[in-house]
N, C-alpha and C positions, 0 to 999 in steps of 0.2 A: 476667637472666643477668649474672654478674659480669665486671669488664672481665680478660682477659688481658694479664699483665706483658708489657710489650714487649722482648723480649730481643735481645741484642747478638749479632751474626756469630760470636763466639768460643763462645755460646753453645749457636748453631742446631748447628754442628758439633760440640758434645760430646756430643748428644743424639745425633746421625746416626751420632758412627763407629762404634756398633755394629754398621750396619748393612755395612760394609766386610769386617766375617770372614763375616756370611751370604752378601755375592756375590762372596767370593773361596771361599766353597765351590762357587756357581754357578758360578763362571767354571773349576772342575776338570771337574765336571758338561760344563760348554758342548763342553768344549776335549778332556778325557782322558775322560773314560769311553768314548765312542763308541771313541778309539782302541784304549780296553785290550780292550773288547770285540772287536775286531777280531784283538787281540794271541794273545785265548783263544778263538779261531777261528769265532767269527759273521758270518754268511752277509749279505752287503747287506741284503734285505729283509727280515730278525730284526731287525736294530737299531732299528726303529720300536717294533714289540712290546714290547723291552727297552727302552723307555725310558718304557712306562708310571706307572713308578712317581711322576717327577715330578709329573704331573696329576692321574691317580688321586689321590693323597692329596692335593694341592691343593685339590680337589674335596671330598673331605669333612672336610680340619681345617680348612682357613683358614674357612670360614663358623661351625664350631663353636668355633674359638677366637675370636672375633671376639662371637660371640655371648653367651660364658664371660665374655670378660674385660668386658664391656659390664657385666655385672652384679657383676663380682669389684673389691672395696676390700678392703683391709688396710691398718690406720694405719702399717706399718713397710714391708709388701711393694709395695703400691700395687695398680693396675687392672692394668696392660700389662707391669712387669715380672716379673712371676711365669712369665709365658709367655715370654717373652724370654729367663730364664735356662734355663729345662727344655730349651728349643729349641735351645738355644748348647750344654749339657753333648751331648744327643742327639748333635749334628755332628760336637764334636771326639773322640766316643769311635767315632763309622763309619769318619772321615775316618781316626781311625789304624789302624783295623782295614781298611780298604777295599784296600790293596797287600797285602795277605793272603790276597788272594782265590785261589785255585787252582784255580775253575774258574769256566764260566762263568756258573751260576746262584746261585753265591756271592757274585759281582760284580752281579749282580742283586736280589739279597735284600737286601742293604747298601745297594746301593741306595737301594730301598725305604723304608725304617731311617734311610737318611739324611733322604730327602727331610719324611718328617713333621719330624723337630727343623728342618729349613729351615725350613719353610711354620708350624711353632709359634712362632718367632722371629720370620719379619717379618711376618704377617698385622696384630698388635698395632704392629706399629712405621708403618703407615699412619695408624692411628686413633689414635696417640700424637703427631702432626703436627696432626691437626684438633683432638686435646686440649690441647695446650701453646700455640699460635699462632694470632693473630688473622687475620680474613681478608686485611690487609695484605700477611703476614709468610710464609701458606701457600707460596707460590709458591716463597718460600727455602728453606724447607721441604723441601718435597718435591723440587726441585731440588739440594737437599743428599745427599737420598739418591739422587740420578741421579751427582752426583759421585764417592760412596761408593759406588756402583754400577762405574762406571769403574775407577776407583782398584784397587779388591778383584781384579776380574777383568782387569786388568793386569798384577798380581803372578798371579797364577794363570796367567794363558796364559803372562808370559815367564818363568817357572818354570819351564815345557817346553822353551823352548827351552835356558834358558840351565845348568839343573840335568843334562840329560845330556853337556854338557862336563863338569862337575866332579863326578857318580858314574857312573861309569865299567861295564857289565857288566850281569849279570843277579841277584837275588837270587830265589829259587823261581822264579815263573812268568811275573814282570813284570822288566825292566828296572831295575836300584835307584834312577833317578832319581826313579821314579814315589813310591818311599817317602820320599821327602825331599823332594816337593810336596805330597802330603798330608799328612805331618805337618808341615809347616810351617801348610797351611790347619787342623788341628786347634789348634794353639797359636791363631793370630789368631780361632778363631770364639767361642771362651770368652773372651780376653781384650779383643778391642774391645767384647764384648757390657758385660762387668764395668765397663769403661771408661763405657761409656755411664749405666750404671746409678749408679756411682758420682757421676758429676757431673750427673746431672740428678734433680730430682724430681719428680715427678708432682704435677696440681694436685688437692687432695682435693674431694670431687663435695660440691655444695650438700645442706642439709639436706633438701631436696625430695627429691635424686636416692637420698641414703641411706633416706629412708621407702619410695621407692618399690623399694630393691632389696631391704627388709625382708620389704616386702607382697608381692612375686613372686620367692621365695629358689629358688637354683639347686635344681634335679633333675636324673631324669636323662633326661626328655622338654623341660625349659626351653629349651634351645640351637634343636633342630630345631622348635620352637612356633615360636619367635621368627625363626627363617630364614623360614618358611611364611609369618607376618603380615611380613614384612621384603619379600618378593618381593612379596606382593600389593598391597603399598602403594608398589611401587616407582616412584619418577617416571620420566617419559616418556624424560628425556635418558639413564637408564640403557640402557634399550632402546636406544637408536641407540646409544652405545658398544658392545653388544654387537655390531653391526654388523661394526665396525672389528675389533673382537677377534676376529671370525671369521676375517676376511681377514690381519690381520697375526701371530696367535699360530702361524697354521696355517704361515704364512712362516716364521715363526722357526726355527723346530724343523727344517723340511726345510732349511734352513740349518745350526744348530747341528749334524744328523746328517749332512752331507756335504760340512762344509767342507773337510774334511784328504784327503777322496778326490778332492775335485776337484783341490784342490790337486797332488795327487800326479799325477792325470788330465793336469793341461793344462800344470803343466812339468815334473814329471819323468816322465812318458808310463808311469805304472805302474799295478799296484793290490795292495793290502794283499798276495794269495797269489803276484802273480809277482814281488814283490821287495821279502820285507822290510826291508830294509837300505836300502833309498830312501825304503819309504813312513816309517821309523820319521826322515829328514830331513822329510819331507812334513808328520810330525805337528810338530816342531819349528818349522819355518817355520810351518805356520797358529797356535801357540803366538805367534811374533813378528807374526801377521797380526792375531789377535785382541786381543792386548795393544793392538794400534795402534789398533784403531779403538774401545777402551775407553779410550784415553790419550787419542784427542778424544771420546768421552764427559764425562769428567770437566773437559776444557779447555771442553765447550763448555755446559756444564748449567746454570751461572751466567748465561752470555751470553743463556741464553735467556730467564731471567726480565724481563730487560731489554728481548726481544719481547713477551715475553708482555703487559708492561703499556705496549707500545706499540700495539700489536696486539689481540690476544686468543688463548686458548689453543687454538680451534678452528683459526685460521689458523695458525698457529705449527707445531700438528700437524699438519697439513696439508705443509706446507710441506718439515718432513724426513722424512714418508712419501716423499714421492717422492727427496728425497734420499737416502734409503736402497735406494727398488724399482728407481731407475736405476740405481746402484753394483753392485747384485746382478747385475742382467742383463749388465753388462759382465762379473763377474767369473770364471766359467768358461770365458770365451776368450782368456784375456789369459795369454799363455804365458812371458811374462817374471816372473821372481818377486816383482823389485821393485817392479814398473807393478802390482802387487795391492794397495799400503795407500794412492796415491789413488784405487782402486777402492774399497777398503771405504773410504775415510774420511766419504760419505755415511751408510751405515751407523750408524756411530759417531755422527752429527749425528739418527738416525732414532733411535738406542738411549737416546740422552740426554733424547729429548722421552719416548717411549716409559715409562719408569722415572718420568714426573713430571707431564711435562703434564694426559694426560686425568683425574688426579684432581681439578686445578683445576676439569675441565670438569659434577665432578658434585658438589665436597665441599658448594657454599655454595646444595643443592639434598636434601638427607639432614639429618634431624633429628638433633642433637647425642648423642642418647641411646644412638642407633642407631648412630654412627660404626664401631665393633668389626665388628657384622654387615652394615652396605652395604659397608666395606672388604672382606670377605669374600664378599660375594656376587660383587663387582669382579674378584676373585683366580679365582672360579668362571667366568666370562664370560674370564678368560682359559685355564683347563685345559680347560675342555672344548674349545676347538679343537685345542688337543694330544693331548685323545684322541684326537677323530675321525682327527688324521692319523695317531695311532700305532695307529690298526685300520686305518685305509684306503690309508696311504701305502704301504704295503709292495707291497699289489698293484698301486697307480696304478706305483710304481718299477720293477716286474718287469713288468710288461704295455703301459706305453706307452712307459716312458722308458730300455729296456733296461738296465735297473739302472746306470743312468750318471749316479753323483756331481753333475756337470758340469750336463745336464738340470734334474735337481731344484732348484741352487740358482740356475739361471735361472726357472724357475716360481716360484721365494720370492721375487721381484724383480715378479716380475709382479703377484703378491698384494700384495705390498705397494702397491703403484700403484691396486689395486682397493681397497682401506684408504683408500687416502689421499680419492678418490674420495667412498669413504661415512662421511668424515668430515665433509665440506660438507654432507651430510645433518644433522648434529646441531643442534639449535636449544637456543643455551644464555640464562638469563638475563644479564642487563649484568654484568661484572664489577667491581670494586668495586680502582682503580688506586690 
């Protein structure tokens, strides 16, 4: 195998800021969908259901783009960016049309629409990490895109707060602030994409890797062949990460859907139908609550590579699991608004490993060939615990936890702690410092 160019810091990051417009698309997703949903009159325990869309198609693109581009070379277009741009145009054409919506299955449908061009962009941008960077170098890697992670949905959440000072009113059915946070995330998803593309090249596959994608040329049963021989040949330590993905994805989401009602819940003592005029403050503050604890995201992504290869990347995960399932369970009691961003700032320390670490924990354990489709099977082992909660949570919220904000994102605190738990389960091989 030929050695990989050792590339310089200035370079890891021009490869990565693509990945800064796909999670400042997520970070509207994380922060304002749930609330516009709320805006166009959905019922607490609907907004699980609606938020299928994200996993569902997590679920069946990223393993098939992963699979695709595994076998796709073009001497001008390359493996990974072909997917990268289709996935970048997809976003910024929902993301301008998404303040448009006028009702509420329309904001769902978009959705939808959106989520594929997401999960077609970064699926390819994991296995474009393990293609360009020696196993030195991964760690920056992939911690560059925990940074870019941060970063993206920082601007996204404090978008919310700060874009309804300056548009003022309603335009059709939403608020006009909301159309001048998504199209603002339209511009940055197409052009950090181009950015990236621009200054990085891709390395072209050995003369071996071109025979072999001669002899088994795409169709249109190849992708799900090769998912099928991909699982069955999956090493053991993917298994136990599915573990953790169980406990921690399932956390997320009941978070991501109830952070602005808690917020509303425990200091301004409301809820979306008895005051909207508080809750639409509530959504703006968790807007400055998530920006925060994506600002120590990206403060802290770096810092962590410098455990990681003190340490190892199991302990290190470990480590801000629980920094994170502590943070959580304090944070639906805490009725002062400010005493909220050193509540989540755990979080933001749990978001940062989250986004980088457990790839460490299986890249240099997956055959080079395969990187596209184990990154995507990775991506699957995290939606399907989003499904499960976006079937099951709506009645776990309406039957035990009387549909109370507050509740739920103290049990994503608790999950999280059960993650961190069955991450000491994983048995990785020696890392390579």
């Amino acid at each position: 195998m030929p050695t990989k160019p050792h590339l310089s810091l200035s370079q890891i990051i021009n490869m990565n800021v693509g990945f800064f417009g796909i999670q400042y698309s997520f970070g509207l997703q994380q922060s304002a969908v749930n609330p516009i949903y709320d805006m166009l009159g959905a019922s607490p325990d609907e907004i699980p259901f609606l938020n299928l869309a994200g996993p569902v198609t997590g679920l069946l693109i990223q393993p098939i783009i992963g699979a695709l581009s595994d076998k796709t070379w073009h001497p001008r277009f390359g493996r990974r960016k072909p997917y990268f741009f289709i996935g970048a145009m997809l976003c910024s054409i929902c993301l301008f049309f998404y303040p448009f919506s006028s009702s509420l299955w329309m904001a769902a449908g978009l959705l939808w629409i959106l989520d594929v061009g997401n999960n077609t962009a970064m699926e390819p941008y994991r296995a474009f990490i393990a293609d360009k960077l020696d196993e030195k170098q991964q760690p920056l890697g992939f911690q560059s895109q925990s940074f870019f992670t941060g970063l993206g949905q920082t601007l996204a959440n404090v978008s919310l707060f700060v874009f309804p000072m300056l548009f003022i009113g309603k335009t059709g059915s939403l608020p006009t602030w909301v159309y001048a946070s998504f199209f603002l995330g339209s511009v940055c998803s197409i052009g950090s994409i181009w950015w990236s593309m621009k200054t990085t090249p891709e390395i072209p596959p050995t003369e071996k890797e071109l025979e072999e994608m001669k002899a088994s040329p795409l169709n249109v049963f190849s992708p799900f062949i090769e998912i099928f021989e991909a699982i069955k040949d999956m090493p053991k330590v993917m298994w136990q990460l599915a573990l953790v993905y169980l406990f921690q994805w399932y956390a997320l989401f009941c978070y991501w859907q109830n952070s602005a009602k808690s917020i509303a819940l425990s200091v301004w003592k409301t809820t979306p139908s008895e005051n909207p005029e508080l809750y639409e403050k509530a959504v703006g503050w968790t807007g400055l609550v998530n920006g925060w604890y994506n600002v120590v995201t990206f403060l802290a992504a770096f810092a962590l590579v410098y455990f990681v290869r003190k340490s190892s990347a199991k302990t290190v995960h470990f480590a801000c699991l629980v920094l994170a399932g502590a943070g959580l369970l304090a944070f639906p009691f805490i009725e002062n608004q400010y005493w909220l961003f050193p509540a989540i700032t755990g979080f933001g320390i749990g978001w940062a490993s989250m986004m980088g670490i457990p790839y460490l924990m299986v890249v240099h354990q997956i055959p080079k060939e395969r990187y596209g489709v184990y990154m995507g099977i990775i991506n699957m082992m995290i939606v399907i615990p989003m499904i499960i909660q976006n079937i099951t949570f709506g009645f776990i919220l309406r039957t035990f936890l009387d549909n109370n904000a507050g509740y739920a994102v103290a049990l994503a605190g608790i999950l999280l702690l059960i993650a961190a738990l069955a991450t000491l389960l994983i048995k990785t091989k020696p890392e390579t410092n």
